[in-house]
DOFITI-264592 format. One record per residue: residue in one letter; x, y, z of N, C-alpha, C in turn. Coordinates in steps of 0.02 Angstrom, whole numbers, plus 50000, padded with zeros to 5 digits. Layout:
<rs>
<r><residu>a</residu><n_x>X</n_x><n_y>Y</n_y><n_z>Z</n_z><ca_x>X</ca_x><ca_y>Y</ca_y><ca_z>Z</ca_z><c_x>X</c_x><c_y>Y</c_y><c_z>Z</c_z></r>
...
</rs>
This chain:
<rs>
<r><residu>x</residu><n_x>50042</n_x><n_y>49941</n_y><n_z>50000</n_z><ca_x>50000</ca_x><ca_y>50000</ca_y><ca_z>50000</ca_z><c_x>50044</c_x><c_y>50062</c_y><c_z>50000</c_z></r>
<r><residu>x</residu><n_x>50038</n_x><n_y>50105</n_y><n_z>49941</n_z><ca_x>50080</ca_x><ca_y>50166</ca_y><ca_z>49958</ca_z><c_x>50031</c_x><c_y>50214</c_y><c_z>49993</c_z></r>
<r><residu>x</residu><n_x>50070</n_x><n_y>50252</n_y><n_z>50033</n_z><ca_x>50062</ca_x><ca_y>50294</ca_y><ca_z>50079</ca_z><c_x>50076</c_x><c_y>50384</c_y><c_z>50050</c_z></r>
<r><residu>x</residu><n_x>50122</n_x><n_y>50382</n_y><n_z>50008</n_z><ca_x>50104</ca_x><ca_y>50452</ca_y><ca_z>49966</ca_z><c_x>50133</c_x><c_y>50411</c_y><c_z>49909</c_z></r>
<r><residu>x</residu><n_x>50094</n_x><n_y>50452</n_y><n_z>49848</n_z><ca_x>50099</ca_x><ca_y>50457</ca_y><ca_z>49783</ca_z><c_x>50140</c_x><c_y>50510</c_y><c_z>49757</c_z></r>
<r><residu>x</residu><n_x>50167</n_x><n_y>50547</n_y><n_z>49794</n_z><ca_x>50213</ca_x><ca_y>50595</ca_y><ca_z>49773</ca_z><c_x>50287</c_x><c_y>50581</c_y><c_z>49779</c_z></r>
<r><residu>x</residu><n_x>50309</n_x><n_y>50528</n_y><n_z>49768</n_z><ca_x>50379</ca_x><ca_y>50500</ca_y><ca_z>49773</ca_z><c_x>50430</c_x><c_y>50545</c_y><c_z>49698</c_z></r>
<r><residu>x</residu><n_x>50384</n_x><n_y>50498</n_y><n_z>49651</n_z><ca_x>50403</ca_x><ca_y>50518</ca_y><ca_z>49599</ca_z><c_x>50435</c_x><c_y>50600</c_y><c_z>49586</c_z></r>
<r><residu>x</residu><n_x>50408</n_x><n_y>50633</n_y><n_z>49603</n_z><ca_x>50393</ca_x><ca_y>50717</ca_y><ca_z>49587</ca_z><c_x>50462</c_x><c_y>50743</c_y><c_z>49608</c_z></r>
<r><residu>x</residu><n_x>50478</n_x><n_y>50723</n_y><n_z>49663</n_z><ca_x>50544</ca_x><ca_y>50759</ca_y><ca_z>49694</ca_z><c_x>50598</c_x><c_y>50721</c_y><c_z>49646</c_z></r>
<r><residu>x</residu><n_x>50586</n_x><n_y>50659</n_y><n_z>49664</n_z><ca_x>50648</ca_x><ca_y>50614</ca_y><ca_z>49617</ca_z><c_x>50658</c_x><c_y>50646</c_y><c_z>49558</c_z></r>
<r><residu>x</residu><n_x>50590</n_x><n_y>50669</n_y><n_z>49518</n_z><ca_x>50616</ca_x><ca_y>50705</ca_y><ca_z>49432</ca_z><c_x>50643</c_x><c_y>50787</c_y><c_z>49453</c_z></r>
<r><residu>x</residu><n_x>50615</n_x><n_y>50815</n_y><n_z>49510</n_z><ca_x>50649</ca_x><ca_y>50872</ca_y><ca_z>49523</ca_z><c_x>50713</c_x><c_y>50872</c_y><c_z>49534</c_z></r>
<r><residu>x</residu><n_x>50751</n_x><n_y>50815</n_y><n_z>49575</n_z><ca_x>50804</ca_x><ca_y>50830</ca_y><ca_z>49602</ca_z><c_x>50858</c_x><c_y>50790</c_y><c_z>49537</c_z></r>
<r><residu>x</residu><n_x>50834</n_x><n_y>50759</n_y><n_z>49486</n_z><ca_x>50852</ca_x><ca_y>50714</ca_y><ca_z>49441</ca_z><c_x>50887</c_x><c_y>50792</c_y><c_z>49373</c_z></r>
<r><residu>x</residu><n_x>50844</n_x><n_y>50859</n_y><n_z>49375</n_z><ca_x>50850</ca_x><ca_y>50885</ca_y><ca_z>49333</ca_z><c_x>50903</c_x><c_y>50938</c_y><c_z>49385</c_z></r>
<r><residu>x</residu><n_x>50909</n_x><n_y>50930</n_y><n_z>49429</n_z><ca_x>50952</ca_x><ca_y>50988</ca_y><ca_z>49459</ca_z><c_x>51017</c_x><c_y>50963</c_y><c_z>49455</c_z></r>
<r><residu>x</residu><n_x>51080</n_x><n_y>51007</n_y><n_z>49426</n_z><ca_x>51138</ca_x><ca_y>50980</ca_y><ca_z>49412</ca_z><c_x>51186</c_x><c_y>50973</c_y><c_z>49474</c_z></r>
<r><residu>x</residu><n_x>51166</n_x><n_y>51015</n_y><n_z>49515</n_z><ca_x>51199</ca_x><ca_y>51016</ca_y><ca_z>49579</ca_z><c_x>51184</c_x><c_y>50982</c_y><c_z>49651</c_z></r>
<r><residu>x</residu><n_x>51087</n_x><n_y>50933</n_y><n_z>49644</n_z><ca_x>51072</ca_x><ca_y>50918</ca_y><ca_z>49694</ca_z><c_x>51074</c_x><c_y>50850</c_y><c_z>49692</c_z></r>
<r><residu>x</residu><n_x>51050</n_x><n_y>50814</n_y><n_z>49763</n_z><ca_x>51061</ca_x><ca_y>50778</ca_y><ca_z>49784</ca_z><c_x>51010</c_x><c_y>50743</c_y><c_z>49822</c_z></r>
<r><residu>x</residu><n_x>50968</n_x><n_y>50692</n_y><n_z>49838</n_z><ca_x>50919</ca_x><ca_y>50674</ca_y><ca_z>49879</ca_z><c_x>50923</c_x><c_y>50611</c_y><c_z>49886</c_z></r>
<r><residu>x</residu><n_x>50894</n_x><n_y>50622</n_y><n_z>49963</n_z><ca_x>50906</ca_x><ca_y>50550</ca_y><ca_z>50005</ca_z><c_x>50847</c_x><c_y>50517</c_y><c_z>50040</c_z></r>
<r><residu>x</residu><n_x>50796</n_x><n_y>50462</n_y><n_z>50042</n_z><ca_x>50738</ca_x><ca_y>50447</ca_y><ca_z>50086</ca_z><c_x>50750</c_x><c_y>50392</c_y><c_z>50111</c_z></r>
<r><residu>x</residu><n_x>50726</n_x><n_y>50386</n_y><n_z>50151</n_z><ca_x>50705</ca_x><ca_y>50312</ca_y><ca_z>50170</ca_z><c_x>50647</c_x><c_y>50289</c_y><c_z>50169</c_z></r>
<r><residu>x</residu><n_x>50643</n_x><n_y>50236</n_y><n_z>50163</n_z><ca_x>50553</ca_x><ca_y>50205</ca_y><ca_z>50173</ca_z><c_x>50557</c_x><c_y>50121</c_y><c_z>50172</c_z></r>
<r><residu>x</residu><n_x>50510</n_x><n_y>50125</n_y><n_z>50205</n_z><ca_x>50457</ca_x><ca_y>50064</ca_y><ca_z>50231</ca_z><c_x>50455</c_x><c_y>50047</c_y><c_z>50208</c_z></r>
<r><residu>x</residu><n_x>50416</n_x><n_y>50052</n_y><n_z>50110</n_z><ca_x>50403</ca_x><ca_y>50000</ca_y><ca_z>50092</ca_z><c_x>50438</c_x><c_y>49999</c_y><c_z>50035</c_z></r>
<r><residu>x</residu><n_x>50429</n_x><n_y>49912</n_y><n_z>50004</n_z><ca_x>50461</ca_x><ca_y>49907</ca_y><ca_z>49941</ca_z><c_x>50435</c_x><c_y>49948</c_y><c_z>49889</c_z></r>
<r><residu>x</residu><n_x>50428</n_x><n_y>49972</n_y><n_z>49857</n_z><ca_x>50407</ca_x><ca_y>50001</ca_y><ca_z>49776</ca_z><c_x>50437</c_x><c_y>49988</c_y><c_z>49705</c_z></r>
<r><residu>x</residu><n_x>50443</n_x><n_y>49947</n_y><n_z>49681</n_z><ca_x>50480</ca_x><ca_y>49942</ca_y><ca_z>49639</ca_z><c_x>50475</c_x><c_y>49980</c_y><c_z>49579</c_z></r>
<r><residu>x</residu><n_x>50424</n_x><n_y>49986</n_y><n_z>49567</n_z><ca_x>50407</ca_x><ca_y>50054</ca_y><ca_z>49525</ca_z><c_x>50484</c_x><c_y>50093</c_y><c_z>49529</c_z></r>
<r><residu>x</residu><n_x>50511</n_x><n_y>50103</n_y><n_z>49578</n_z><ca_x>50549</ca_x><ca_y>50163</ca_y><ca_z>49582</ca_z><c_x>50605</c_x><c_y>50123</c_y><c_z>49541</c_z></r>
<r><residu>x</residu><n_x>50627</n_x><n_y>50055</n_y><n_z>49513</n_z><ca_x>50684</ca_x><ca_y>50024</ca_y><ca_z>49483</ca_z><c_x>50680</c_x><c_y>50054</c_y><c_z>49413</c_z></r>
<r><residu>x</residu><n_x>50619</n_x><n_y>50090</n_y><n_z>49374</n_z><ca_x>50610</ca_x><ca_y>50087</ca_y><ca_z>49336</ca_z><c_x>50625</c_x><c_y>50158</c_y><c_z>49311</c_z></r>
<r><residu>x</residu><n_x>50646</n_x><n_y>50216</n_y><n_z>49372</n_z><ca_x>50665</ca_x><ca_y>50272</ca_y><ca_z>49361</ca_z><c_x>50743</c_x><c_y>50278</c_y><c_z>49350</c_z></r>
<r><residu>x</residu><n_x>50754</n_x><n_y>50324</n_y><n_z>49306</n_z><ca_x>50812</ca_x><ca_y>50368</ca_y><ca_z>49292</ca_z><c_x>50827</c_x><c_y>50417</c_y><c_z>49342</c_z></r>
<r><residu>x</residu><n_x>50874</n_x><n_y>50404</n_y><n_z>49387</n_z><ca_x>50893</ca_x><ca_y>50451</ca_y><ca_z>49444</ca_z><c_x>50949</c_x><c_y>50495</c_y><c_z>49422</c_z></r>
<r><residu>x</residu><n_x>50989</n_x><n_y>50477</n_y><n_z>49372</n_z><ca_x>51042</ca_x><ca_y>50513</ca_y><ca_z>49362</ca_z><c_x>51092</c_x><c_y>50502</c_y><c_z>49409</c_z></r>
<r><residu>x</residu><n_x>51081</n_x><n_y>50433</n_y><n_z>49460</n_z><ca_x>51144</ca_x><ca_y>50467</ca_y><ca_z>49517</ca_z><c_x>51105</c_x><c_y>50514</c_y><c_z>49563</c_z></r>
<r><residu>x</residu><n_x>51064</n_x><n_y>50542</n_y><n_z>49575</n_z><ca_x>51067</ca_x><ca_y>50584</ca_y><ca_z>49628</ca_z><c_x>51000</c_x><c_y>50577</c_y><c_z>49681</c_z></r>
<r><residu>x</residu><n_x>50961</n_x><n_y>50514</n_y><n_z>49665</n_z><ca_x>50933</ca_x><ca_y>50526</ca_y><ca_z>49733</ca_z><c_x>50944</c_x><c_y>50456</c_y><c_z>49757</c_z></r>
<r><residu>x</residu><n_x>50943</n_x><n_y>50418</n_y><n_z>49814</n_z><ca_x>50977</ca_x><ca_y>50387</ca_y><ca_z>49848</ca_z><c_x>50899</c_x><c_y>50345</c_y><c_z>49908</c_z></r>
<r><residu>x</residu><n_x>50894</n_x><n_y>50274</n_y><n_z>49882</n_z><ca_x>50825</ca_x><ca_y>50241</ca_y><ca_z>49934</ca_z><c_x>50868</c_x><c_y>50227</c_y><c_z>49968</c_z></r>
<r><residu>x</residu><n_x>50827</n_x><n_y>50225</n_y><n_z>50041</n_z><ca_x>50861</ca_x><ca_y>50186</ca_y><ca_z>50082</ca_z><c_x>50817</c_x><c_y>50132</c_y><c_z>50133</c_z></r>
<r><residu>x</residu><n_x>50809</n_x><n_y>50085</n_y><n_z>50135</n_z><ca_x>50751</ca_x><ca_y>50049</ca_y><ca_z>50175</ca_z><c_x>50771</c_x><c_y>50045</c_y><c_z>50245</c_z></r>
<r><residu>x</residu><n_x>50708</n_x><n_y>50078</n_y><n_z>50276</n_z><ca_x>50720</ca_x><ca_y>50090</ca_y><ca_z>50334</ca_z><c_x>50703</c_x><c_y>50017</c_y><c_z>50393</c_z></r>
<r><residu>x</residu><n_x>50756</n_x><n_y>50014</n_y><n_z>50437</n_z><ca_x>50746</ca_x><ca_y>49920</ca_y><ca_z>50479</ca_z><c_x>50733</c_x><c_y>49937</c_y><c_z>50529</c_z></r>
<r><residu>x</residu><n_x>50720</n_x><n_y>49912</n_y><n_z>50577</n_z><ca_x>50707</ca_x><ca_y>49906</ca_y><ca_z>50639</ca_z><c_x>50703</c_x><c_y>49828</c_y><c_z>50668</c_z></r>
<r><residu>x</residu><n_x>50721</n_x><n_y>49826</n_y><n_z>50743</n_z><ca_x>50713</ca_x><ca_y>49774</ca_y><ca_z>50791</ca_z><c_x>50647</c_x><c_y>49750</c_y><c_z>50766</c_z></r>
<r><residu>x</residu><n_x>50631</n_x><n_y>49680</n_y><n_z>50753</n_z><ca_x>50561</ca_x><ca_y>49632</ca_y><ca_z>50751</ca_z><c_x>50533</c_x><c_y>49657</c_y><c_z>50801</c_z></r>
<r><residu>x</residu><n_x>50550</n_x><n_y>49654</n_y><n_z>50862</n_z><ca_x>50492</ca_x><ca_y>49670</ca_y><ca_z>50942</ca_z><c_x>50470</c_x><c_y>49731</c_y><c_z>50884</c_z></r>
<r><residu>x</residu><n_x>50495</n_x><n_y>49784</n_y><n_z>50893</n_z><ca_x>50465</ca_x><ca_y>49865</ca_y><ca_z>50874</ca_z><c_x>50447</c_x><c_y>49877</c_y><c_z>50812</c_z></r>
<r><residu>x</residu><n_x>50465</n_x><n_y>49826</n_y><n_z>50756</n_z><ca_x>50427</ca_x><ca_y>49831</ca_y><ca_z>50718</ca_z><c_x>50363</c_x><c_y>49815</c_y><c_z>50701</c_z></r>
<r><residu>x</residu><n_x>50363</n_x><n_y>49747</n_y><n_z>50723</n_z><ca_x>50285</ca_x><ca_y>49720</ca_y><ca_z>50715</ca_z><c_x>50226</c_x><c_y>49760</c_y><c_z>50767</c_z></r>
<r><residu>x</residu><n_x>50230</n_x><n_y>49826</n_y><n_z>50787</n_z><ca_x>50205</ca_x><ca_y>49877</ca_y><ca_z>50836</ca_z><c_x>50195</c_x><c_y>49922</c_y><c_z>50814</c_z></r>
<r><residu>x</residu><n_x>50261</n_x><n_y>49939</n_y><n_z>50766</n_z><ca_x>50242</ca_x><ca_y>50029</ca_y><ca_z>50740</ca_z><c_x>50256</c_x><c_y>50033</c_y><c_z>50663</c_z></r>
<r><residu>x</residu><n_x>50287</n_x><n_y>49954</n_y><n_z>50641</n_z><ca_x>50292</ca_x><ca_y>49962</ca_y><ca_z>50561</ca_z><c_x>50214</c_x><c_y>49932</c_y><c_z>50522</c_z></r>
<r><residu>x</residu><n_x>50164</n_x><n_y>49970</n_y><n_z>50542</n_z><ca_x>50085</ca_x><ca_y>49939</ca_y><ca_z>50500</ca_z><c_x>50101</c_x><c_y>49988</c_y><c_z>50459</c_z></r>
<r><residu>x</residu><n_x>50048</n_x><n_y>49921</n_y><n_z>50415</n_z><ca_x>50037</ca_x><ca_y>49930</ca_y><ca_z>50324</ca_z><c_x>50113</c_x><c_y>49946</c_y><c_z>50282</c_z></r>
<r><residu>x</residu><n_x>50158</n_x><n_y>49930</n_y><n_z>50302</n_z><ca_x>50227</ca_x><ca_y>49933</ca_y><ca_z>50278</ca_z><c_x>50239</c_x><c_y>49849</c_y><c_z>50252</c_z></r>
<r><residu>x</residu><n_x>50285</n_x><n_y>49866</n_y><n_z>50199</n_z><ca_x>50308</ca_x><ca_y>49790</ca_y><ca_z>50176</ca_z><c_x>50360</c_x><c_y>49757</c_y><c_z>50245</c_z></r>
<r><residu>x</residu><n_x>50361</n_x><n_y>49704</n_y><n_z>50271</n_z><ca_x>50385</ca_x><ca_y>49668</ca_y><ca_z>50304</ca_z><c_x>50481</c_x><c_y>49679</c_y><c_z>50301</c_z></r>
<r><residu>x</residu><n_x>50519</n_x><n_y>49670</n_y><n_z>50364</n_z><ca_x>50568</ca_x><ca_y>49697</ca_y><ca_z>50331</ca_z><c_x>50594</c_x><c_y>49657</c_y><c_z>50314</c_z></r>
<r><residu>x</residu><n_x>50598</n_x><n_y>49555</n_y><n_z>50309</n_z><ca_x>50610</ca_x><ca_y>49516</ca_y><ca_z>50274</ca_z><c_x>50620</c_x><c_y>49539</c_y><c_z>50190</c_z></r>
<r><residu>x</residu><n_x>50554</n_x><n_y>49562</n_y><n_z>50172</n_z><ca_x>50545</ca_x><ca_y>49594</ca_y><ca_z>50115</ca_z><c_x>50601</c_x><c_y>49642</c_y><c_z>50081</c_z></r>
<r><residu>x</residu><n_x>50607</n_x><n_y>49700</n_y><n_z>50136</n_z><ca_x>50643</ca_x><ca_y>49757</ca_y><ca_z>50137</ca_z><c_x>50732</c_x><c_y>49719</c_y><c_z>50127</c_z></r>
<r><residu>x</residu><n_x>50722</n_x><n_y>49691</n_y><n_z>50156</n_z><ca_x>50800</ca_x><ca_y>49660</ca_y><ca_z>50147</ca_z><c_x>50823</c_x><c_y>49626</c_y><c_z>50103</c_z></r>
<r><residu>x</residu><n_x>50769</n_x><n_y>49576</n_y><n_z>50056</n_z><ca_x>50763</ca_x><ca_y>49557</ca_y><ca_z>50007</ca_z><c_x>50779</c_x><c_y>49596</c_y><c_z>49927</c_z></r>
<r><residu>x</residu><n_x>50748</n_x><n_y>49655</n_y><n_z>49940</n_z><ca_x>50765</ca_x><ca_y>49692</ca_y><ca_z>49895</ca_z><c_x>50811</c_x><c_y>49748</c_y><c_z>49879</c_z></r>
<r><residu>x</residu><n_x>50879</n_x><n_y>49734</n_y><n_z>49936</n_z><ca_x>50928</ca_x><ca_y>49773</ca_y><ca_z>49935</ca_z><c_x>50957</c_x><c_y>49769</c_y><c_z>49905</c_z></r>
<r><residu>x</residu><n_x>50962</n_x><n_y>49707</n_y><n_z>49862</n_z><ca_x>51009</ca_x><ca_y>49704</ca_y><ca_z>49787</ca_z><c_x>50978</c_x><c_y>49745</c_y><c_z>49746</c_z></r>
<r><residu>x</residu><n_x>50921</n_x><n_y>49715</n_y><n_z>49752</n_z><ca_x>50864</ca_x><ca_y>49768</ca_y><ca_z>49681</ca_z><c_x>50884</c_x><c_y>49830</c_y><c_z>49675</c_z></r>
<r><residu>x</residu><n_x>50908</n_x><n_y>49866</n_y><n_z>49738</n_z><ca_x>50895</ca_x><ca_y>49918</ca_y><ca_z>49725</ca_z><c_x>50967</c_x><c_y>49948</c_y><c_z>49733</c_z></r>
<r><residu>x</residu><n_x>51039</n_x><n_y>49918</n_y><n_z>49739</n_z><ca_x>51077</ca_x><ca_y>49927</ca_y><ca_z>49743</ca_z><c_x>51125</c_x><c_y>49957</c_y><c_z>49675</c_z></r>
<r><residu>x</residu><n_x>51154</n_x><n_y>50002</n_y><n_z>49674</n_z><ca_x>51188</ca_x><ca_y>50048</ca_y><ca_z>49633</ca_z><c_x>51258</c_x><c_y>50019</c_y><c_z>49586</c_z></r>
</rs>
């Protein structure tokens, strides 16, 4: 389930700026985002946490089994 639809928008903003740089993290997988042209400059990062604290405060997020799974995917 995405949680904002506005991912995209900054990524093409910061994609056309010659000097910038951007960094997020998130919860969930998206792969959608493999399919963008970053240029190099914006940077996922999947955010982990302890099992106890996640299964508490990580709802409606992809599992971080998941999240870890796709660190190749998304690796540079």
């Amino acid at each position: 389930m995405l949680v904002s639809g506005n991912v995209r928008e900054p990524c093409d903003l910061f994609r056309m700026l010659p000097t910038a740089k951007a960094s997020f993290a998130t919860k969930f997988v998206n792969r959608e985002l493999l399919q963008w042209d970053s240029m190099g400059r914006t940077r996922i990062r999947f955010s982990l946490m302890p099992h106890e604290t996640a299964k508490v405060t990580d709802i409606r997020t992809s599992p971080i089994a998941e999240r870890i799974a796709a660190i190749n995917d998304f690796a540079c």
